[in-house]
N, C-alpha and C positions, 0 to 999 in steps of 0.2 A: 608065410603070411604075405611076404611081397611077392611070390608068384601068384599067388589067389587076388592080390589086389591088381595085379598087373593083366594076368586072363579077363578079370570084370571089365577092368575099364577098357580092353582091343574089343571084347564081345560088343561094349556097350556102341563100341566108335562106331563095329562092324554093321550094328541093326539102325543106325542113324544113317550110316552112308546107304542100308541098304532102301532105307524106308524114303529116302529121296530122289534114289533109282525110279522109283516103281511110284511116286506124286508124278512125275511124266510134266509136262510144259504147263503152264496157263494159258488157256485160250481164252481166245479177245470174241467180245458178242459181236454174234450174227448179226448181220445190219435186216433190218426190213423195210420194205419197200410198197405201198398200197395205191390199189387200183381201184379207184371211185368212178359212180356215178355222176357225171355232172355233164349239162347239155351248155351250149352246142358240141357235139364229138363225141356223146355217149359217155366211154371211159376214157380216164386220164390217170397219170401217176401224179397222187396229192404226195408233195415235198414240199413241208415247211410252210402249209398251208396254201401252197401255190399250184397251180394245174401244169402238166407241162404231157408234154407225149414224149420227149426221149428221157432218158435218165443213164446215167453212167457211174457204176459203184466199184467199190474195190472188193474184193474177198467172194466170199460165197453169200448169200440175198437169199432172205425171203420172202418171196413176194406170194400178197395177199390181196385173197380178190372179196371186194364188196362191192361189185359190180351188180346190176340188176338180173345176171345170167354168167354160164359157166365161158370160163376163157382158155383158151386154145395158145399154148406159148410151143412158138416152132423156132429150132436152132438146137447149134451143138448134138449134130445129125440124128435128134429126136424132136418129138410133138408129148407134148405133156397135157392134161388138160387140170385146171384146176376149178373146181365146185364154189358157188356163190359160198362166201364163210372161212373159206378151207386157204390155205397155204400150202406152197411147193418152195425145196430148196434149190437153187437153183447158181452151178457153179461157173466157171471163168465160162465166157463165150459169146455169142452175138446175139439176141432172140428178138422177135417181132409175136408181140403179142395184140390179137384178134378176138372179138367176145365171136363164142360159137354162134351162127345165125346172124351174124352182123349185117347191117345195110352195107350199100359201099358208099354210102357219104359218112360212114362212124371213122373214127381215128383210129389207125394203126400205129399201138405202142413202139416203141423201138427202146429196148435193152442194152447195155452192154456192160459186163460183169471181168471185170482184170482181177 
């Protein structure tokens, strides 16, 4: 009988440690980061209500375009483009984001993702 209670309870320890193996880390939410409409400059990153053209976040960002037009993010030796509506993740690196068909008096964003 105390072998049969002593098997239960290593089994039981065994599928506890295992089932903790395999939950794997908590990850921390993805920050996002949004790109408006607003004149003068065309688009801007809205932070905290505030207009700004550079921005600097930690972690991996995703950044969402509600722009009047699709945006063009170049860095991190790609070109991405993301769709009026739509979101890109977007990990550590430098980026300079451009609305496609931009004037050249519109703002060039400036990114940078640590």
């Amino acid at each position: 009988m105390k072998a049969l209670t002593l098997a239960l309870a290593v089994a039981a320890l065994v599928a506890l440690a295992g089932g903790q193996a395999f939950a794997g880390p908590a990850h921390a939410k993805t920050a996002q980061l949004t790109v408006v409409m607003h004149d003068p400059g065309c688009h801007w990153f809205s932070i905290s209500g505030k207009f700004r053209t550079t921005a600097s976040v930690a972690g991996p960002v995703k950044v969402a375009n509600y722009d009047e037009a699709a945006l063009k993010v170049a860095g991190a030796g790609a070109v991405k483009k993301i769709p009026v509506g739509k979101k890109v993740l977007l990990g550590r690196g430098h980026y300079v984001i451009t609305m496609v068909g931009q004037a050249s008096d519109d703002n060039h964003l400036k990114l940078t993702v640590s």
